[in-house]
Structures are given as C-alpha cells and as structure tokens.
N, C-alpha and C positions, 0 to 999 in steps of 0.2 A: 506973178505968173499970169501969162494971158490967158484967154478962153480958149483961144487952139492949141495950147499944150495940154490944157485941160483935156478936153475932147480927142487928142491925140493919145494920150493915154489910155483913156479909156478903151477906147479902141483895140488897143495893143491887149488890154486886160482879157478882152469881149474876146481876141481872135486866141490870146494864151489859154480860156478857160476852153474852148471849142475843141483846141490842140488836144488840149490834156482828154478833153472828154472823149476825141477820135480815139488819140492812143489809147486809152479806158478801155472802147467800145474793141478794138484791135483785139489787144491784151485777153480778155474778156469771149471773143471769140474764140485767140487760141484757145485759152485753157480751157473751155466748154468743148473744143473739140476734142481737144487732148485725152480731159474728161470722160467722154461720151466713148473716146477710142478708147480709154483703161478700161471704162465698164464692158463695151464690147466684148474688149479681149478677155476678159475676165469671164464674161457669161459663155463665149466658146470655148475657154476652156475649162468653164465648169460642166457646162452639156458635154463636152467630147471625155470626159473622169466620170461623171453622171451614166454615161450612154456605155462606158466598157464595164465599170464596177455593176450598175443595176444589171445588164443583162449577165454576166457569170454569176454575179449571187441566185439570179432567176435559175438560172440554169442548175446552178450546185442544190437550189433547193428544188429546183424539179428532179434532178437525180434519185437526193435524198428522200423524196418520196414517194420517187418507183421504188428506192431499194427498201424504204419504209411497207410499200406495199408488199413488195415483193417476200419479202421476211412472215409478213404477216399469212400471207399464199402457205409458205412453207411451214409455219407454228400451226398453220391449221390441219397442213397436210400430216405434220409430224402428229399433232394431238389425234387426230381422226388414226392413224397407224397406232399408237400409243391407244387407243380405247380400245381398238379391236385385237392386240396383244392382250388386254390385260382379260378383254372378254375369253380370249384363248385361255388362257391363263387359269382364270376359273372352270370353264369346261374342264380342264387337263385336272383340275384341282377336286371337280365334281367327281369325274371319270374316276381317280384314285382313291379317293373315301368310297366310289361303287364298287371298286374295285376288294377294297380292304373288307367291306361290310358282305358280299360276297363272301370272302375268304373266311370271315370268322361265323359265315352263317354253315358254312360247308364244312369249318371244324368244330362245330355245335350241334350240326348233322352227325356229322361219322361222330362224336363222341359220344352222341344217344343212341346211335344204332350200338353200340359197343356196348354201352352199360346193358343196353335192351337183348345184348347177344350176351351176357352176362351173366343175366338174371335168367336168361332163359337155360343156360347150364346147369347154375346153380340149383334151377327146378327141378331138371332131369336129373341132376346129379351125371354129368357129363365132363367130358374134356374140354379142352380150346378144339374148334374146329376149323374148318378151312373158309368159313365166313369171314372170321377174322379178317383172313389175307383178301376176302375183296373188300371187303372195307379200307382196307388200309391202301388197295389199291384205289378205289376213289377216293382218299384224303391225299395221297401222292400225286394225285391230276393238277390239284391247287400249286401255288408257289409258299412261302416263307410257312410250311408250317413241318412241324417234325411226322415221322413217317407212325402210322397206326401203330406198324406192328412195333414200336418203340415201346407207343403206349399200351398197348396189347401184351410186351412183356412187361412194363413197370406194373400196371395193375394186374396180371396176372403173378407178378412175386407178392403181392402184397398180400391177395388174396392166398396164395401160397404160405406165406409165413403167417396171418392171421389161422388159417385151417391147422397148422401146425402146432400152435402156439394151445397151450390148455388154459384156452380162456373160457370157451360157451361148451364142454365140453370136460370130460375126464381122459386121462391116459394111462395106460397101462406101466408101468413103473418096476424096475429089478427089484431094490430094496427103499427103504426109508429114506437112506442120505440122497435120491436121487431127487426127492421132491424138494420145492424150490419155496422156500414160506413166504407171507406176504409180511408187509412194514404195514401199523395202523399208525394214522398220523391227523392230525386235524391243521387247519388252515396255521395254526400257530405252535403245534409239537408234531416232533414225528419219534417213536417210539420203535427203534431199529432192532431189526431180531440181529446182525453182527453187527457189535461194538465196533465205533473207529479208534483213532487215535485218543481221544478224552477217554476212551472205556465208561461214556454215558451210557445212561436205559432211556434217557427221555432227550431230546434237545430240541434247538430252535432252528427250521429249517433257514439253509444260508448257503449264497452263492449258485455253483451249480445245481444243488438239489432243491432252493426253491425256486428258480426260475424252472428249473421242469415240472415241478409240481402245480405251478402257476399256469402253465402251458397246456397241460390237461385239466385243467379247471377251466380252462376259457374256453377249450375245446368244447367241454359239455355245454358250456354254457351259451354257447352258437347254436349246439343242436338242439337245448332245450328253449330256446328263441324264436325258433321256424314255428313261423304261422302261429303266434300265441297272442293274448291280449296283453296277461298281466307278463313281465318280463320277468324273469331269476338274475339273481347278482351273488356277487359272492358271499354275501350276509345269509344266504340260504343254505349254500355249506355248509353241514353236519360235521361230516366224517370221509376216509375213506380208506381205504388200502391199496398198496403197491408192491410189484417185485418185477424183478428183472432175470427176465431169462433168455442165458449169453448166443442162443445159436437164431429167437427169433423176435424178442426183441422187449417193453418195455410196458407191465398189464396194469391198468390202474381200474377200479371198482371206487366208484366216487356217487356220494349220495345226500341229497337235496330234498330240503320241504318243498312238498309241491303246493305250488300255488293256490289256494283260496279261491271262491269264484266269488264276487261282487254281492250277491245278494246274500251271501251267508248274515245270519243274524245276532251270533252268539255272540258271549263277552273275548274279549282279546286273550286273558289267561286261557280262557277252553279252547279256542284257535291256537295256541300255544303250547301247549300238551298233548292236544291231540289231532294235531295236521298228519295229513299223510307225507307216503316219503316215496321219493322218486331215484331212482337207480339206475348209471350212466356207464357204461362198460365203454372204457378208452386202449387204445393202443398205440406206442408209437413202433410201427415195426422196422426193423435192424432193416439198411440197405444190402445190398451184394455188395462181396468185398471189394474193393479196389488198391490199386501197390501203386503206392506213394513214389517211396524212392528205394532207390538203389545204390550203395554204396558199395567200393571196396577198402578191404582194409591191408593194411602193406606185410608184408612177411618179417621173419622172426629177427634179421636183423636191420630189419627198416622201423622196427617199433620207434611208439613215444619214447624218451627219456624218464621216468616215472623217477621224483624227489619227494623221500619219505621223510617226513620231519616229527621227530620224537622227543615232546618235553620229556625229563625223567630229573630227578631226586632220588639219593637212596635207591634201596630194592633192589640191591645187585642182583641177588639170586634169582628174581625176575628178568633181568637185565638178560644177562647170561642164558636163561631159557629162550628169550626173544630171539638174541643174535647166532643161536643155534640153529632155530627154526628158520631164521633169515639168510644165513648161509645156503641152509640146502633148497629152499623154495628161489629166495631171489637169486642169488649168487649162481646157483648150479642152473638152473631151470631155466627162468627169465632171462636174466646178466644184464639187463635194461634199465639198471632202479641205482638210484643212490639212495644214499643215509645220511640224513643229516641229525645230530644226537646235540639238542641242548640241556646242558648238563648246569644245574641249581643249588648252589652250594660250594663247600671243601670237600665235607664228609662223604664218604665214598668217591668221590671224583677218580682217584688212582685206581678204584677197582677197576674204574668204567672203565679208562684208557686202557688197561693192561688186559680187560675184555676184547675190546677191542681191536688192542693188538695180536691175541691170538687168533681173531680169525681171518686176520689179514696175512697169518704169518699159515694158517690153514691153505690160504687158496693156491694155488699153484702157479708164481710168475707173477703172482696177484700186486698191486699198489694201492696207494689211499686216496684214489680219485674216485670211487666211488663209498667213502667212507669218512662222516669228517667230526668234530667231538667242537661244539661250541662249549665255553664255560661263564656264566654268569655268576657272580658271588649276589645273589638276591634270593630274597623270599620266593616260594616253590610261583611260580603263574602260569598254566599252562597256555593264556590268550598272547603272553607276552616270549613264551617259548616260542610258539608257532609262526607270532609274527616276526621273532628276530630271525629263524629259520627260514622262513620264506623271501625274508630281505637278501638273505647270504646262503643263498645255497649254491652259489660261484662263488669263484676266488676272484681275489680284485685283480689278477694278472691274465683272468681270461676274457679275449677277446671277443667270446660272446654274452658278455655280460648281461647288456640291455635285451638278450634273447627271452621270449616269453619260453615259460618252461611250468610243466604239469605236475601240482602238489598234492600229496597225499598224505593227509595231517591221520596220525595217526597214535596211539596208547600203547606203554608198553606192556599191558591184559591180551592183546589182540593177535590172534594169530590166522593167516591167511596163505589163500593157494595162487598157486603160478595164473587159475584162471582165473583170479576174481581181478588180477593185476591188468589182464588183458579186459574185460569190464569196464574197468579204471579207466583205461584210452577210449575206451567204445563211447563211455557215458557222456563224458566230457569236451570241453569244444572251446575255446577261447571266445569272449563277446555271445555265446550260442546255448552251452549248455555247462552246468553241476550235477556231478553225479552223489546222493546221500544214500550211501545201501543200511539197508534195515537189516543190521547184525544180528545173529543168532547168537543168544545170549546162554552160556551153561548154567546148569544149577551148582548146589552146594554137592562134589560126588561123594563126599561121607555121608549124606541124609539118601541121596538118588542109589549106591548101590545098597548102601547099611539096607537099607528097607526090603530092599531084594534080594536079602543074603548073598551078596558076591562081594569078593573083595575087590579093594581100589585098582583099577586096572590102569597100566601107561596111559600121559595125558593123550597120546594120539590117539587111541581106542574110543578117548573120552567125546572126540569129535565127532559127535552121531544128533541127527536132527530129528526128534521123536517128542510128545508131548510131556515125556518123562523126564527126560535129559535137559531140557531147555525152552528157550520162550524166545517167539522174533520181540527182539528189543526195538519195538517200534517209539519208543516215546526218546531214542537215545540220537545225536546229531553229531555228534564228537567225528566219527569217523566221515569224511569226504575229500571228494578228488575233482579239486578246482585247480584252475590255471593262475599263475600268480596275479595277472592283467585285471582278470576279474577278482581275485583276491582285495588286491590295493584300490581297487574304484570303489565297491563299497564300502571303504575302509574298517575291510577286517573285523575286527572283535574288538569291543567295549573292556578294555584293560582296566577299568574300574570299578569292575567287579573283582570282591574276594571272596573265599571260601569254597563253598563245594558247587559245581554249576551255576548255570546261567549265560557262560560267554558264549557257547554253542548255540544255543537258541537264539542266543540276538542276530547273530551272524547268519543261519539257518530264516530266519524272519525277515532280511536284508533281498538274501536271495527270491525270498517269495514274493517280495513288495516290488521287486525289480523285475523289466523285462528278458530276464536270463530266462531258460525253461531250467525246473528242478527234476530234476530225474529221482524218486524217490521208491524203490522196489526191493523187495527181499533178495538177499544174495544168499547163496548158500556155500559160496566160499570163503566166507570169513568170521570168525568166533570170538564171541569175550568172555575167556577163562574167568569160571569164579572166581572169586579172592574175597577174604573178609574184609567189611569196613564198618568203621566208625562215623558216628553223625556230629559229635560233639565239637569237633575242632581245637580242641585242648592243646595237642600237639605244637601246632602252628601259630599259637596264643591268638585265633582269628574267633571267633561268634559269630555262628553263623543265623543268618535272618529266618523268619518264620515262614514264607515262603524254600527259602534253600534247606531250610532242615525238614518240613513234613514232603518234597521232592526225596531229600536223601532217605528217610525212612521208608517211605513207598518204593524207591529201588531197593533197599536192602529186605526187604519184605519180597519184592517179586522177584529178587534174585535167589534165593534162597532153596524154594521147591514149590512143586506147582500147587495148587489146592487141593488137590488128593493128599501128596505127599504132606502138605501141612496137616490135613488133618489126621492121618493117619499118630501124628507125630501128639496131636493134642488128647486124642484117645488112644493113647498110647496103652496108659492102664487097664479102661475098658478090655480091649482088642487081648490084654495080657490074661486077664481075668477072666476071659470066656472062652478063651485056648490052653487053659496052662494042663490041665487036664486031656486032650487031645493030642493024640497020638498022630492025628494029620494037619497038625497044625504048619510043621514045612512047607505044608502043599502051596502055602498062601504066602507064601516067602514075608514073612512078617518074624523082625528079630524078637527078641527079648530088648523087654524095656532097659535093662541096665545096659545094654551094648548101644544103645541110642546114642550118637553125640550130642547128649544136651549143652555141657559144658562149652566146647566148642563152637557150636552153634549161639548158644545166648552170651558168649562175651569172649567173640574171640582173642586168643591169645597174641598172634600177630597183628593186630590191630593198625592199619592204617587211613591217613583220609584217601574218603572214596573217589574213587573216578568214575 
C-alpha cells in the first residue's frame, strides 16, 4: 500500500470522527432542548396545580378559622347567657327558700300566739274567743299552710276531750258499774281487769297492745328528756297503769326512777332502794268521728244464696229438732239458704233421708233444690264433712258450677234466726272478709231451772241471753260464714286430725295469718244447745291427745253452769243444812239436795263425742 492511500485514509477517518462528533453535538442539542422544554413544561404545570390547590386550601383554611372564630364569639356569648341564667337561677332559688322561711316563721308566729291565747283561757278559765279568728286570719295571708281556725278546732277538741276525760280530776258518777278501772302492767306483764280470750290474770303484752303501750312510754320519755342532763330510758320504767275510756279516749299513769344527780355519794344498793320516782300522766285522745263508707245492701229477694253444710252421724232426734227449726227460720222467713247434710255411716242414714223427706213433703210446691243428703260410709270427720260439702254443694249438671257461692259451716247443737243469716252476708265478702260470730252458749237447763225451782220450759223459752242461762262461747270457731274461693285457698282444715277438736282452730289461725279481715263479734242470734258429752272417745275406738282431752274437759266444765250455779251445786249440803229448818227457805229458790241432778249431770246417760 503506498503512503497516499495511507494518508488518505486517515483523512476519511479524521472527517468520519468530526461527522459523528457534529451529529453528536446535533443530537445532544436536541435532546437538551427537548429536555429543558419537558422540565419547563413540567414546572408550569406544576406552578399553575401549585397556584389553584395552595390558594383554595388558604382560602378554606381562612374560612375555617373565621368560622373557628366565629363559634368561639358564640360559646362565649352562649356561656356569658348561661352564667347569668344560672345567677338567676339561684336568686329565684334564694328568693324561694326566703320565701318558705318566711312562711314557717309566720306559722311559728300564729302557733305561739295560739298557744299564748290558750294558756291565757286556760288561766281565766274562759272560752275560745274571737282572737282566735284574727289569728287565724293572719295565718291565712300566707300560702301552703292550713287555716288557724283548723287548728284552733283540732286543739281545741283535744283540750276538750282532755277536760272531759277523769284524768287530773274526779267525776261524778250514777252507780259503781259506771266507773271505768285501770289495767297495772309493767314493761313485761300487763295484769287485765277483763279477761280476753286465754281467760289470763297476768300476760305478756303483744301486738296491738304493746306497741301502744311502747307508744306512751316514749311519749313520757320525750317529755322527761326536755332540758335534762342525765337522760331516762326505758330501764327506768317501774310501773304503770292504763284504761280506756270509749267516748274520750286512752289514760295511762306511767312511773319512772328519777334520776340521780352526779354528785350523789352513796353506795349503789342505797341509790337503788331508795331513789325517788317520778310520775308521767299520758293521754292519747279519741279523734271526732268520721264515716268511712257507705254501703247498700239488696232487698229480700236479691239476697246472697247462703250454703249450710252439716257433718252429722247418728242423733236423729237431734237431727229432727234441727230440720224443724230450719224449716220455719230458713224455709219460711229467709227461702235464700240451701242445705247441704253430709251424712257418716249406715246406721241411721234412712232416718236422715225420711227426715228429710218430710219436710220437703212439708213445704208447699216445695223440691230438693235447696236440700241435698251426701253419704259417706267413713268414720265420723267433721273437717272431711265440711270439706266434701263445700266441694259439692252444686250438682254436676248446674251451669253455675264454677260460681263462687257463700258457706255456712255449721253443727247439728246450733240453732239460729232469720237475722243472724242476713249477718252472715253482711260479715262476709269474697278475697275481703270471714265472718266468726262468738255463739252464745246454753247451760245444762236441768242444773239452770232445778236451782230455781221451775220446771223445764220449751227449748224455745230456753233461748234467753242472761249470765244464768249461758256463756258467749268465745274460745269456740266451729261456726263461720266464708265463701268457698277463700275456703279452698287456704286449704281448708287439716283432715288429720282425729278426735274431738282442733280442725277449727287451725283453719280459724289460717285466716288470721292471712290478709283476709276476720270479723269476730258476739251475735246474739245464734245458740249452742247443751247436750252432754263424753271426753274419752271410747265410742269411736279414737284416744284422744292431752292437749284435746284437757280442751274437752274445760268445755264440758264451762258448759255445764256458771260458777255460781256450780257452786251452789258443790255446797249443796251446807245450803240443805242451814235451811231445812226454815220456813223461807223458797224465797231463795234453792231445791232440795235430793232433786239435784247429780246422776245426770256426773255421767251422762246419753253420752256422746263432743262437739
């Protein structure tokens, strides 16, 4: 190769590298421009995104914190309103407490000028006068309070039935029976001049009568409190006495060691022995009456239905006298009552029904809807009589069956009048009330006339209410007039008890335990024929418990004759022996001892168990 292809190459090389490097520098400018145009456009359009977003966020947060502001204007305005409500608030709050404290200064006023016009009577020994009525017309200027002369009459009855009452004071009196004795009683016995129901001399005060007894002891003990150092409590309590008298009200005479003073120096038995005693005159006096309620009762043939339910055994001849008396009282008189006769046994049962049937075949037009004869072949029960009688005293074909209907559990001793039936509805009340009338019990009238030389008179003569003739049978529960509804809720009578009483009481103790009201008051139209009884139970092959038998003995003792009559009956002899020789001995109607019915009396002949 020569030296100028050499050098010609090179050349070519020199002008190719030059080429490449223009185009290079070409190249190189565009994309620098290109470049410089992307970021360009890229920075105007990020200031023109920049320049709308920054100023509306400025803008939304300058809004936001006028309205920021503006909220806060109003929280302020609203709290500045809100403090000075609540300042009202309490003014109004002020104002009403001055207002109240006012009022009870103005009824603290007129009740001292009252007492002070009171006491100023009392001094004179004067009337109410017409000071009163201004007083009472400045307490009536006030609002919420009640009117003077309100109180002007309440304390003036008070004071009225206190002056009335012979508490600070004697009264002149007709005879003996009019005065009124006290009861002594200590914080733990009260010693009752009339026996209640237990026939105690001494008992432990309960229920009503020691919370009233509690009542005036705290009473004293208030007023022996005023202004004292050393205090009284009920450990100081002695003694006291109480009676109640029905038109002004409730005296009790209550008496307390008095207190000791601090510096005493003796020993504690001589403080003990010989403390003085301090004496507390209480009263609680009776309000004016006021009338509860008012009821009517419906006419004679809108009455209750009265359902008479009669265990019975044997005793026809009793039987027979019953259905006699019951014909002409309920049948004739009333015509409102059924009978229902659960009948115990075989023996006799045919008398019963054919009893029965004559006085059904008596009435005139009469049927056996209001006469119905159940028969059980069991041993005598009379809890299990009453209650099968009270289940069924409908028939299963009457449509009123599930009807509540008024029971009148009663013995076939018992003899009763058209009013004590109407009673019967009055007492009684479904869910409301039982009525338990405290039966007037006859004596033995072979012992009641024998003693009075007169002969046995008809039993109807025999129904006379006298301290000679009879005794209210207050310890006896057998007879009542409940509704069947409350019958079956508290399920009746304890059917397992045998022998002579008991199921009355339980059932009677039911009622009392429960919120029914017991109506328990002397009736005096209804009576339980003596009859003699036995305590031993022989008959019945039953024994009876030591409880049931000294129960049955204690009635067969207070049925018998009063305490006179018994004793006249035990100094028999005596009374024979210091008359037999007097010629006025009649006067004293006192038989001879051989006409006595001892015999009769100490073991009767008809002997049955007692009811």
């Amino acid at each position: 190769m020569s030296q100028c292809d050499v050098q010609g190459g090179v050349e070519k090389l020199v002008w190719v590298t030059k080429c490449v490097r223009n185009m290079v520098r070409m190249v190189g400018s565009k994309l620098l421009a290109r470049l410089l145009l992307l970021i360009s456009s890229v920075t105007l359009i990020s200031l023109l995104a920049l320049t709308r977003c920054g100023i509306g966020g400025l803008v939304a947060d300058n809004v936001l914190i006028a309205d920021e502001s503006g909220a806060t204007k109003v929280d302020a305005q609203q709290q500045i309103s809100s403090d000075s409500e609540q300042q009202r608030g309490y003014l109004q709050l002020l104002q009403q407490r001055e207002e109240e404290n006012r009022q009870e200064v103005a009824k603290l006023t007129a009740e001292i000028r009252l007492l002070k016009l009171q006491l100023l009577q009392l001094r004179n020994n004067q009337g109410p006068s017409s000071t009163g009525q201004e007083v009472g017309a400045t307490v009536n200027g006030t609002t919420n309070l009640p009117p003077v002369s309100a109180l002007h009459d309440c304390t003036g009855f008070v004071r009225k039935q206190v002056g009335a009452a012979e508490i600070l004071h004697g009264l002149p009196l007709n005879n003996e029976y009019e005065l009124i004795p006290f009861n002594h009683f200590t914080f733990s016995r009260v010693y009752p001049i009339e026996l209640g129901l237990g026939k105690r001399v001494v008992e432990k005060p309960i229920g009503y009568k020691r919370k009233d007894l509690l009542d005036a002891l705290n009473r004293a003990l208030e007023s022996l409190n005023r202004n004292v150092t050393l205090k009284y409590t009920l450990d100081d309590f002695t003694e006291g006495i109480y009676r109640n008298e029905p038109t002004t009200g409730t005296q009790y005479e209550l008496y307390f060691r008095t207190k000791d003073t601090p510096n005493r120096t003796s020993n504690s038995h001589h403080e003990h022995t010989n403390h003085g005693v301090t004496k507390v005159v209480v009263m609680r006096p009776f309000a004016p009456l006021q009338t509860i309620q008012m009821e009517a009762y419906p006419k004679v043939h809108e009455k209750e239905l009265i359902h008479i339910i009669l265990p019975l055994s044997g005793r026809s001849a009793t039987f027979q006298n019953f259905m006699d008396k019951f014909f002409r009282i309920a049948l004739t008189h009333d015509r409102r009552v059924h009978l229902t006769v659960v009948y115990f046994g075989h023996e006799g049962l045919q008398e019963a029904r054919a009893i029965m049937s004559r006085v059904l075949g008596a009435k005139n037009g009469g049927n056996s809807s209001n006469l119905k004869l159940l028969a059980l072949n069991e041993t005598f029960s009379r809890a299990k009589g009453l209650r099968v009688g009270a289940e069924k005293v409908w028939d299963s074909t009457d449509k009123s069956k599930n009807k509540d209907v008024l029971l009148f559990m009663c013995d076939v001793d018992i003899v009763f009048s058209a009013k004590f039936l109407d009673r019967c509805r009055w007492n009684a009340k479904p869910g409301k009330k039982v009525y338990y009338p405290v039966v007037f019990s006859l004596y033995n009238p072979h012992v009641v006339y024998t003693l009075q030389g007169r002969e046995l008179p008809p039993e109807t003569d025999q129904l006379l209410i006298s301290r000679d003739t009879g005794f209210w049978r207050d310890f006896g529960y057998g007879m009542t007039c409940q509704y069947r509804s409350d019958f079956l809720k508290v399920r009746g009578f304890d059917e397992e008890i045998v022998g002579w009483g008991g199921e009355d009481v339980m059932l009677y103790r039911k009622y009392v335990r429960s919120s029914i009201k017991v109506i328990r008051a002397t009736d005096p139209g209804i009576f339980h024929i003596w009859h003699p009884k036995v305590c031993t139970g022989v008959a019945s092959g039953q024994k009876l418990t030591a409880d049931q038998y000294r129960a049955c003995i204690r009635s067969r003792a207070l049925n018998e004759a009063s305490h006179a009559q018994l004793g006249f009956l035990a100094f028999r002899d005596d009374i024979a022996a210091h008359y037999q020789d007097d010629t006025n001995a009649t006067k004293l109607h006192l038989a001879a001892p051989q006409k006595l019915p001892t015999k009769r009396i100490a073991t009767p002949g008809t002997a049955r168990k007692a009811t």
